[in-house]
N, C-alpha and C positions, 0 to 999 in steps of 0.2 A: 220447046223448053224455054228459049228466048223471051218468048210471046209468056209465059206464063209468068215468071222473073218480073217482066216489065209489069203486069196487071199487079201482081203482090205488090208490086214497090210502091204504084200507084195510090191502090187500096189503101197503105201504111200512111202515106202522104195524106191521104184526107184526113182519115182517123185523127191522123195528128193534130193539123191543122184546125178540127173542131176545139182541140181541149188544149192551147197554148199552155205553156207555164207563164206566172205571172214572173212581170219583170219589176213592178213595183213594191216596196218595202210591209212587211208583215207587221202589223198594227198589236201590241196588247191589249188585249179587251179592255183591260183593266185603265188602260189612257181614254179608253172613250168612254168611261162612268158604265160598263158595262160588267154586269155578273153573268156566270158561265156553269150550265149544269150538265155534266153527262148520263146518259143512263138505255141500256143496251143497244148500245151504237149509235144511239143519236147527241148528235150537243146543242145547246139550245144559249142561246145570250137574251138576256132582261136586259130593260131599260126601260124603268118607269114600267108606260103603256106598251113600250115596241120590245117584240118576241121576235124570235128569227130561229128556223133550226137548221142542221147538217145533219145528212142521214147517210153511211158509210155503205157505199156499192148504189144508193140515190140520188144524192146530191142535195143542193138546199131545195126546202120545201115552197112549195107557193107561198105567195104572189114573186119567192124570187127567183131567179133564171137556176132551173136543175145546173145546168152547163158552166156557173161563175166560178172561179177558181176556190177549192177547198178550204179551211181552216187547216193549220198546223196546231193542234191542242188549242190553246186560248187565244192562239196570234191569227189576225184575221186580214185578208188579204184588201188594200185597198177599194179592188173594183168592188169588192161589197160592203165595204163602208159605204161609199158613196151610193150604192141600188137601194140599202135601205134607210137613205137621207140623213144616215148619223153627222155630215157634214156638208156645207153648202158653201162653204167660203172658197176664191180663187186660190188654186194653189201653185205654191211659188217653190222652184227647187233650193235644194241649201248645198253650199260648201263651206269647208271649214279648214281652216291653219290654227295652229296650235304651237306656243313654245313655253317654257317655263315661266313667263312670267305673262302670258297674253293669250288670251282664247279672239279669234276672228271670226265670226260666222256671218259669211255672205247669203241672202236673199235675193234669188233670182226672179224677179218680181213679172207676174204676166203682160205680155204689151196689152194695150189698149184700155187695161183695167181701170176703173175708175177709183178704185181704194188706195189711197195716199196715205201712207206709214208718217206720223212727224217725228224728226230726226230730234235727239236731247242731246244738250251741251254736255260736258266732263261732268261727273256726279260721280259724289260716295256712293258707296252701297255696303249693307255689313257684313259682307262674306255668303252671302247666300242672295243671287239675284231673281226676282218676278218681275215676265215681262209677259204683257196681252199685245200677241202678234193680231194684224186682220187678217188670216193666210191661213190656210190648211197648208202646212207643213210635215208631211213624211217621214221627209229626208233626212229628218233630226232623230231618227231611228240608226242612222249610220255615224250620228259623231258621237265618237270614244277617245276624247285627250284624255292623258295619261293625269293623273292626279286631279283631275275636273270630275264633277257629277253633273251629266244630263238628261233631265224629266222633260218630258210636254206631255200636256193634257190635251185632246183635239174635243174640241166646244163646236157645233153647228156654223158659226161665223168666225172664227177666230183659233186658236194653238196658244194653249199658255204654257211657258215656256219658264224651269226654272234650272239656274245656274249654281250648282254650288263648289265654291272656290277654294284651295289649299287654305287650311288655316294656318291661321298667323301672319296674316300678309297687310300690305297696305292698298287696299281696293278701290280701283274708280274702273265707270263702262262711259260710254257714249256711243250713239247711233248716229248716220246719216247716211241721205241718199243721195246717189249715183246714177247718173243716165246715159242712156248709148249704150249697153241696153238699162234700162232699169234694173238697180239692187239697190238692197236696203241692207248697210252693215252694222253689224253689231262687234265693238270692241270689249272685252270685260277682262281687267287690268290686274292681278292679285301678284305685288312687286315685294321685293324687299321692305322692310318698315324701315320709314324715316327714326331716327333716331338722331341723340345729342349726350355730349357728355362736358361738365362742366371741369375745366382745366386749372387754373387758379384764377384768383378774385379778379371781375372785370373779361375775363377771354372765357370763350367756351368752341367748342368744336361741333358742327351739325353735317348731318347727310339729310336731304330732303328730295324729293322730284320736283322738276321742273318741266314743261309740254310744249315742243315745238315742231309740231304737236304730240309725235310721240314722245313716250316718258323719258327724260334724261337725271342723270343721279349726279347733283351739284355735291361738292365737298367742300367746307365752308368752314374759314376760323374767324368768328365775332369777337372783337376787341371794344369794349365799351369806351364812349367817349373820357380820354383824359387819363387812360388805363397803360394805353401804349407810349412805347418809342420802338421807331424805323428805321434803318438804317440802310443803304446799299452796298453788296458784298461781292467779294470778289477781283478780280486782278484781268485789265485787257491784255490779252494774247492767251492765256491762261484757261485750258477747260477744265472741272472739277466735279464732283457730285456736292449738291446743294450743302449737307452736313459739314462737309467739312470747310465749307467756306464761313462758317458760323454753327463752332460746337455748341457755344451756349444758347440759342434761341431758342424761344418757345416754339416760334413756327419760323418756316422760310419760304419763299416762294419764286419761283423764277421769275427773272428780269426780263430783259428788252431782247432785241435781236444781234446778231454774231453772224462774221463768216464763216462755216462749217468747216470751213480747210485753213484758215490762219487763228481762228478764234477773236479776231478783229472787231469791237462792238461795233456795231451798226446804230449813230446816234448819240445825242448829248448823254452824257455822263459826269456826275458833279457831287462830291464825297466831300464833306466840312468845307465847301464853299472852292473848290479845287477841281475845276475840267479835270476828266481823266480821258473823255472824249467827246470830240467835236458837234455839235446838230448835225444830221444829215435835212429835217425839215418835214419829219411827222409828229402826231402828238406826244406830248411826253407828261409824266407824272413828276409833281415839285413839289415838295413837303418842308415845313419848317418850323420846330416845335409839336405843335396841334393841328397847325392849318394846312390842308391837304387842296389840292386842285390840278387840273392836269387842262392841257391846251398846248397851240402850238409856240415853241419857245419865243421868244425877244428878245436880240440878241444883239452886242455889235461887237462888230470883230475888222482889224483893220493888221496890217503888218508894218513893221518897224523896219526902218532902210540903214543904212551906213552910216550916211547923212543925219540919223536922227530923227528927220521927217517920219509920220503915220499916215497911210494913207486906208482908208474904209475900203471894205472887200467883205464878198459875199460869202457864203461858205458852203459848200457840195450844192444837193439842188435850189439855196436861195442864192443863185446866180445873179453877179453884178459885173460892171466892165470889169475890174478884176475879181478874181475869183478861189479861195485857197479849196483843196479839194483835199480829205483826209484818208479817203477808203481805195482801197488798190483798186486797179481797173481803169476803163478807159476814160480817159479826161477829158476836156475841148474841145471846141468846135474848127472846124476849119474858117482861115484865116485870124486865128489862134495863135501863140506861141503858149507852150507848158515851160517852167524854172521846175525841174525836180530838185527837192530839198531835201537836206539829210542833218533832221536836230537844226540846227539853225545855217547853213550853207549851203548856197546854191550847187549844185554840182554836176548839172548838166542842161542845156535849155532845146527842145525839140517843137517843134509844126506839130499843131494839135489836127486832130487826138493821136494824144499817144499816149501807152501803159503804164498807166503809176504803179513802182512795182509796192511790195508789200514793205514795211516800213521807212518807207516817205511818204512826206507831203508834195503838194505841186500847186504853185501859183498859175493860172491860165489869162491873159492879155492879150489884147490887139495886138497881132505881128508890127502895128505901126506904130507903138505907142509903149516900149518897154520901161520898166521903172527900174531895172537892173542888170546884173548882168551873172554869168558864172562866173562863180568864185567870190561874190559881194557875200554877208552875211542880209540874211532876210527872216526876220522873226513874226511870227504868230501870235498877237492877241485877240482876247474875246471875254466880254465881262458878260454876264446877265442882265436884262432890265426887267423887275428889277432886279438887285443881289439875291441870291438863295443859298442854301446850306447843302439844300438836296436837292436832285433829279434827277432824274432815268426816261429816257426816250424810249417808247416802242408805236403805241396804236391799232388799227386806231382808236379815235377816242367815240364813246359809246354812248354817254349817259352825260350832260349839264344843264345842272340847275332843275334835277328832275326831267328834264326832257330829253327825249330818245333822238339823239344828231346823227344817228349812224348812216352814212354816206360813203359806200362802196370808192368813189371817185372824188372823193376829199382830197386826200391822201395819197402821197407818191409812193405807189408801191406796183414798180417792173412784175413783183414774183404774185400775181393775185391770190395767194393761196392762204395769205392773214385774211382777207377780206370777204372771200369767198367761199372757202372751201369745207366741207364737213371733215372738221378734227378736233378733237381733244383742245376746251379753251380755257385761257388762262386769264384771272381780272384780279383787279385792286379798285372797289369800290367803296362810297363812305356815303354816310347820311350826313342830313343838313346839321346836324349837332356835334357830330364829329365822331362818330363811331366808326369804326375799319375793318375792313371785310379784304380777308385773301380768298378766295374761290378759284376753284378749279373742275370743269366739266367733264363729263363724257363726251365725244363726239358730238357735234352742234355745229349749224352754221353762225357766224357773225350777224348777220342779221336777225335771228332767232332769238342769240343770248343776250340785241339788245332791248326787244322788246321784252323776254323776262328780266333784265334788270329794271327797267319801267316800273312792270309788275309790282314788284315788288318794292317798291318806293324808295330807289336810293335817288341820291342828289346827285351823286358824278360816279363817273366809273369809265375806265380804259382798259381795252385787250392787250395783255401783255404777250410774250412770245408764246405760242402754241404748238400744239400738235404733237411730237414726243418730248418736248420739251416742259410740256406743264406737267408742275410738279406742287405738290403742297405737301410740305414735310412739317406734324405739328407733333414733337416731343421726343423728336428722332424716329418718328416712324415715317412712310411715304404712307397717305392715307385716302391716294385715288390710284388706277390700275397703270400700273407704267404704261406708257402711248409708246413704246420704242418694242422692237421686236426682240431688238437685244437685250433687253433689261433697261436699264435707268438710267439718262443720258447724261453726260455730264454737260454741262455748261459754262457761261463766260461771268455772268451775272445773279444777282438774287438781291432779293428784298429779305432782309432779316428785321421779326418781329419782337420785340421783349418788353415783359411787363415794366413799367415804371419803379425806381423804387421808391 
């Protein structure tokens, strides 16, 4: 009985084995310019001169193999596309990713093949894309995104290929290829529409994309030259939500950088011609009247002694033999002495470094070479060169004189994550006539956002404080996606805009 069992099994196994199922994707006649006629069990496909039939409990008829996998009604399996020469082109598999506002379709291209696909730059297109692949492509039988329409026609050499995209959208594709293994991608873009709305005379408001290289969604308030005045808002030690540091603006925009845990600015701060805080020694934004320009500041600062004498002193990182230091944290070098100050008196002197605690100053000098002592009075000054009205430190600086300076290692910054990092960016940029731009990004890196301000032809432009902290508030609404998970951050600083009157 064993022996019998095994012979059946056997038997079954070949059987099998002659008439696989196919495992490649079922064709519409109707994609390969093909008509379809039934009539008492046979189905027969036109084309032009080429006939073909399927005869049910037969198989297809000569010249092609009885044995090639069936028809499914119209749908035709590829091995028999290909027996009766409907297509000759190499073929290349396809994958696809798909999300709401981006179709991906990878082409897995054959090795050795000689047909080289050319890759197109960013392009429009109007909601509805043709594309002539060189590839018998299938695989385009299995992509179904959700709110996308996909056609291909398969041609003897070639698969044309049409995309049609949600409407109402703002549409760009672009293709290139890939090696190791070879693919050819195809991106096709259908995003929110740019849009703008016009605020009062002189300011208007814009959302637009920007490509670094994928799509990023800039928030944008245009101030026409001679329309604006600027102001900087806000209180050091002090965190707030942008609004209320300036009920009346038209727009507001975050400032420079802060200690998260004392609120401490980080960097020159200068309100009607009046420090509110010291350089630390990256770029900063200086405005006065109309004329806008950002660079790193020029400065001198020297401290006032008992005696009346001043002696010049450098200030946090533009270190000199003496040195006033305004930000808590560790100060001096060894063979050092720190003067911790409080308001204008010395009031303890220690072997650097040591911790500046949170509101004091600290002078740093040569242990051999002191110019005071504890207990003397030691006062701070520091004028601008030249004089200004306004300025605000943060960095860095992006965009002068129309050209792109952005330089990761300019700029002293311990925390790389201004210079580096993908986050949410913040900028004040102007044209050569004097127009003003508050902008505020999606997620971008710094190097990215300076070559789109390039782009787009401003004369100077500086990254302001970033990441949850970029905010663009224009009419009392916030009008890019809070960056904070908590909601809307409060902050130390802001840039407040209003029209002229």
């Amino acid at each position: 009985m064993v022996r019998w069992w095994m012979i059946l099994l056997t038997l079954w196994g070949v059987a099998y084995a002659q008439t696989p199922p196919s495992t490649t994707p079922m064709l519409p006649a109707s994609r390969l310019g093909l008509g379809v006629t039934q009539e008492n069990g046979a189905i027969t496909f036109r084309k032009a001169e080429l006939s073909f039939t399927y005869v049910e409990g037969l198989g297809w008829i000569p010249p092609l193999e009885a044995g090639l996998p069936p028809p499914q009604g119209a749908m035709l399996p590829v091995e028999v596309v290909r027996a009766v020469g409907l297509v000759a082109a190499p073929e290349a598999g396809v994958r696809y990713s798909a999300s709401a506002n981006r179709l991906r379709l990878v082409f897995d291209l054959p090795e050795g093949d000689a047909v080289q696909p050319a890759p197109s730059d960013l392009a429009p297109y109007p909601g509805s894309l043709e594309l002539s692949l060189p590839y018998f492509a299938p695989g385009l039988e299995a992509v179904r995104p959700a709110g996308v329409g996909i056609e291909a026609r398969y041609e003897l050499q070639s698969t044309l290929l049409r995309v049609q995209a949600p409407p109402g959208r703002f549409y760009r594709y672009r293709t290139f290829l890939l090696t190791n293994p070879r693919r050819y991608v195809l991106d096709v873009y259908y995003l929110e529409p740019e849009r703008q709305e016009a605020l009062v005379p002189g300011f208007r408001y814009r959302e637009l994309w920007a490509w670094a290289p994928e799509p990023v969604r800039m928030y944008w308030l245009e101030a026409a030259p001679g329309s604006w005045r600027m102001e900087p808002v806000g209180r050091p030690g002090e965190r707030r939500v942008l609004p209320e540091m300036a009920p009346g603006a038209l727009a507001i925009l975050n400032g420079g950088y802060f200690d998260g845990r004392t609120g401490t600015p980080i960097g020159l701060w200068v309100r009607g011609g009046v420090p509110l805080s010291f350089p630390y020694g990256r770029s900063t934004l200086f405005w006065q009247d109309d004329n806008i320009f950002a660079g790193r500041p020029q400065f001198a600062a020297s401290v006032q002694l008992m005696d009346g004498r001043s002696i010049r002193v450098g200030v946090n990182l533009s270190r000199a033999r003496y040195t006033a230091h305004t930000l808590a944290g560790p100060v001096g070098r060894p063979g050092e002495n720190v003067h911790i100050v409080q308001g204008d008196r010395i009031v303890a002197t220690y072997p650097a470094p040591h911790e500046l605690p949170e509101g004091y100053w600290a002078l740093t000098f040569p242990a051999d070479a002191p110019i005071a002592r504890t207990g003397d009075t030691l006062r701070l000054m520091i004028s601008l060169e030249p004089p200004i009205n306004y300025a605000l430190e943060a960095g860095p600086l992006l965009i002068q004189s129309g050209a792109n300076v952005f330089d990761p290692n300019a700029e002293p910054f311990r925390d790389r994550a201004p210079v580096e990092a993908l986050a949410a960016q913040s900028v004040v940029a102007w044209s050569q006539e004097g127009a003003l731009y508050f902008i505020v990004t999606e997620p971008m890196r710094p190097e990215a956002l300076a070559r789109v301000l390039q782009e787009q032809g401003f004369w100077g432009a500086i990254r302001m404080d970033g990441g949850g902290s970029a905010q663009l508030w224009v009419q009392g609404r916030l009008r890019n996606p809070a960056g904070s998970l908590l909601g809307v951050r409060p902050v130390v600083s802001g840039l407040a805009l209003y029209p002229k009157p």
